[in-house]
N, C-alpha and C positions, 0 to 999 in steps of 0.2 A: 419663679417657677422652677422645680428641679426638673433634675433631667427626664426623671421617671415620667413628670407628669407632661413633659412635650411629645412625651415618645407613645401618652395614652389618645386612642383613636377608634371607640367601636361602636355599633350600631346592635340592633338586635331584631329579630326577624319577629313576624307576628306569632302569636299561638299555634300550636300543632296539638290534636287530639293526644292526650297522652297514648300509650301500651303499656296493655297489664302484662308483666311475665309471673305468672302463679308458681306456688313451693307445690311441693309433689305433693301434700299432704292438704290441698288450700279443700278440696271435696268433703274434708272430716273437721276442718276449721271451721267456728265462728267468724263469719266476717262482718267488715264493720262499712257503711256506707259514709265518707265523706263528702260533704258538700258544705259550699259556704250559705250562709243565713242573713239577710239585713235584712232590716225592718226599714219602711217609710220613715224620714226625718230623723232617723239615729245618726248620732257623732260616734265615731271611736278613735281615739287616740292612740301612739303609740311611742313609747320612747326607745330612740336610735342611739346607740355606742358606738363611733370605730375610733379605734386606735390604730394605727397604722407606724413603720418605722422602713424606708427605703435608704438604702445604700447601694450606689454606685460609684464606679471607680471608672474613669475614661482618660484615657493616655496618661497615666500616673498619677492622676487627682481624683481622690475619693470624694462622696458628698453625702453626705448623712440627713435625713428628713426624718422629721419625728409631728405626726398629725394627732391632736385627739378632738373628736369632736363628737359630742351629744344633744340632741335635737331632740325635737317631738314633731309627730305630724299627726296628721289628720285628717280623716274620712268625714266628710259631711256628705249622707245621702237624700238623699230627694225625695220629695211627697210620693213623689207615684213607681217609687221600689218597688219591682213585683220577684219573683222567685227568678222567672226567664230575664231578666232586666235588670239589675241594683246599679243605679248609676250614682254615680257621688264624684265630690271636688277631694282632689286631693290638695293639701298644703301642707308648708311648715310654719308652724305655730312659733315656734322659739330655736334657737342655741348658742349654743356656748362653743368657741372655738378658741384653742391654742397651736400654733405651728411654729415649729424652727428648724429654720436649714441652715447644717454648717458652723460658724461660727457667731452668724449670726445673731442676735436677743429673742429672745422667745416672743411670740407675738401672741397677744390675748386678745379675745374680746365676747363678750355675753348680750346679746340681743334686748335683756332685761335689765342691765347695766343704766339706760338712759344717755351711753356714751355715743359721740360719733363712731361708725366704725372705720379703722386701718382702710389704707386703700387697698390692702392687701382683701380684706371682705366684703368691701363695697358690693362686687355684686350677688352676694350669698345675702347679706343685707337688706338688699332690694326686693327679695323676693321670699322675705318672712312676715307672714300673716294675710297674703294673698293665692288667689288661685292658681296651681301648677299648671294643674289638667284636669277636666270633666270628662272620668272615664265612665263607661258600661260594662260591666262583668255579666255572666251567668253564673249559676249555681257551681262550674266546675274551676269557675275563675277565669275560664276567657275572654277574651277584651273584645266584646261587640262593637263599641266606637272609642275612640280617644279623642280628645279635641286639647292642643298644647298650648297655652295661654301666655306660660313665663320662661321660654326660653328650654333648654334641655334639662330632664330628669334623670338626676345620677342613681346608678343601680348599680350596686355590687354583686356582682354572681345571681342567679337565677335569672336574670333579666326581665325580670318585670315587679309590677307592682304587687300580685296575688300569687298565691299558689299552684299550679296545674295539679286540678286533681284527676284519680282516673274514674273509668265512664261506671263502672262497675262495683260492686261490694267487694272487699279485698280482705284477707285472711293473714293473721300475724304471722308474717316472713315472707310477705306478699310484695313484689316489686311493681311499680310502673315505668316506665320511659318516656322522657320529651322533649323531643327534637328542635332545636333551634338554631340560629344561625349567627354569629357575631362576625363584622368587619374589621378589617385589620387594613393600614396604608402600607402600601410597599415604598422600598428603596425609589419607585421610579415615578411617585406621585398616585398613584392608581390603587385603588381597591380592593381588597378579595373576600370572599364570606367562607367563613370557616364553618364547619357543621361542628357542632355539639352537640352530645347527649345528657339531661340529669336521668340519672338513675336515683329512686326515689324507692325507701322501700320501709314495711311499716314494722319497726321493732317490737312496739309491745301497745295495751289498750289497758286503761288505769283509768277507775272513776272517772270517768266518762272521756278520759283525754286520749290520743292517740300519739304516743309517740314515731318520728319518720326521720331517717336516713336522707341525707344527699351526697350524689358523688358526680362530680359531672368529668366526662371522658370526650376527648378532642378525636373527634373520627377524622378530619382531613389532614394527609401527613403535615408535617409543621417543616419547612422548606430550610429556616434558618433561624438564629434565634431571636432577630430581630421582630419576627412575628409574636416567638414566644413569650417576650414581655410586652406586648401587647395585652397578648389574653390573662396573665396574669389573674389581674383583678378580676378577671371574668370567667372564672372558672368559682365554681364552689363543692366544699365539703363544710359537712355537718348536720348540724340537727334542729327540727322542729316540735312541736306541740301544739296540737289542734286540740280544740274544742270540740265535739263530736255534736253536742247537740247546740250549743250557742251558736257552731257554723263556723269559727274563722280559728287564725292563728291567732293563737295567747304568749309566743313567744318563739324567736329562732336564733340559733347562733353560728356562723361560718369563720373558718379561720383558713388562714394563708402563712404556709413557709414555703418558701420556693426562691431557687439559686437560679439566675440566668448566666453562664459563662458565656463571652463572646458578642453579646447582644450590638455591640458595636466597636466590631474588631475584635483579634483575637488576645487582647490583653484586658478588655474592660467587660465588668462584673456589676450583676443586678441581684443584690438583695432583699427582699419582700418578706418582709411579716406582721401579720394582720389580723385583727377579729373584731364582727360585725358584729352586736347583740340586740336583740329587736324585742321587747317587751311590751306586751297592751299592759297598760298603766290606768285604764279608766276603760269600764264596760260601755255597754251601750246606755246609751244615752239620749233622752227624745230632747231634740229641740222645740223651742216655743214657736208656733205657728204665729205667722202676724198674720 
């Protein structure tokens, strides 16, 4: 395990109504209403990319990590999806992972392989083709129940599994905000929740797609930088594409450059560069009733 990833430790607060902040001009705009859409007994799949590449340096040894891993997962929803209600199993279906720290050998392995995996993936392994979580969404993406089946779901930036959209119809250059809260461990074993904002804002509307902005901004001051790379991974910039009338995201991508100086001590150094890419790969899809 590298250093970056002993020193990762966050939680994430539940949903918070989004806020619209409107362009001066949103009264003579067309605006567009997003809302997500399932149908009873539909699958959607979707396939995950990150790449990731961490360096850090502590007390005069560097350590270089190089991740790439691509997944698919997938939404199975439930007979009785209604509009106020879409509840569905989240899983992952498949992936494929490589990772190498240092000097290391590169370590590989594919779910679809037929091989044992490394004990290095044992337990990402364990928990491919089984239920994560049986969550409950609304039409605006908020989580009416979760119930966690396999252990902790890793989320890179946004914090959650869906989009927050806002309450209202929204006009191209139209913002929302939405507030959440990520945990950070201190030096002293203890706690703290950080407030966060995504600012979310809609660049342009194209046969029938909606394209959206993310920028998310750390409101609680940041004390030292040990916090800092904390949050790291948990901050996001980038972009999305919605579907406007199908209901959901058809594709999003977040990327990460950011220098931590000092994070532990004043000579050692946190490198982070990264990007998530998230693609529906397969529409909806009705499963077979038994």
């Amino acid at each position: 395990m590298s250093i970056f990833q002993r020193l990762l430790f966050v939680a994430v607060a539940p949903f918070v109504a989004a806020t619209i902040v409107a362009p001066a001009n949103a009264a003579d705009a067309s605006k567009v209403l997003l809302r997500y859409k399932f149908k009873p007994a539909e699958t959607v799949r979707y396939e995950v990319t990150h790449v990731a590449k961490t360096k850090t340096r502590l007390r005069g040894a560097e350590e270089l990590s190089n991740v790439h891993t691509v997944s698919e997962k997938m939404w199975k929803f439930a007979d009785a999806t209604t509009s106020d209600k879409m509840s569905f199993e989240h899983s992952v279906t498949k992936v494929e992972l490589t990772q190498q720290t240092g000097d290391k050998p590169e370590l590989r392995w594919s779910s679809d392989s037929g091989d044992e995996p490394l004990a290095e993936f044992t337990r990402v392994a364990e928990q491919i083709g089984i239920p994560l979580s049986t969550v409950a969404i609304d039409s605006l993406g908020k989580e009416i129940e979760r119930k966690t089946h396999a252990g902790t779901e890793s989320q890179l930036g946004m914090g959650g599994l869906t989009l927050s959209l806002p309450e209202e119809p929204i006009a191209v250059g139209g913002n929302w905000i939405v507030p959440r809260e990520v945990k950070v461990r201190l030096e002293n074993g203890e706690t703290k929740a950080m407030k966060v904002r995504e600012l979310y804002t809609l660049e342009k509307v194209e046969t029938g797609v909606a394209t959206l902005t993310i920028r998310s901004e750390v409101l609680t001051p940041i004390e030292d930088e040990t916090i800092k790379a904390q949050l790291v991974q948990q901050l996001s910039n980038g972009s999305l594409r919605f579907d406007i009338d199908g209901g959901r995201v058809i594709s999003k991508q977040l990327d990460w450059d950011e220098t931590v100086v000092g994070f532990q001590g004043p000579n050692s150094l946190m490198e982070y560069r990264a990007r998530l890419t998230e693609t529906l790969v397969q529409g909806p899809v009705r499963t077979a009733r038994k």
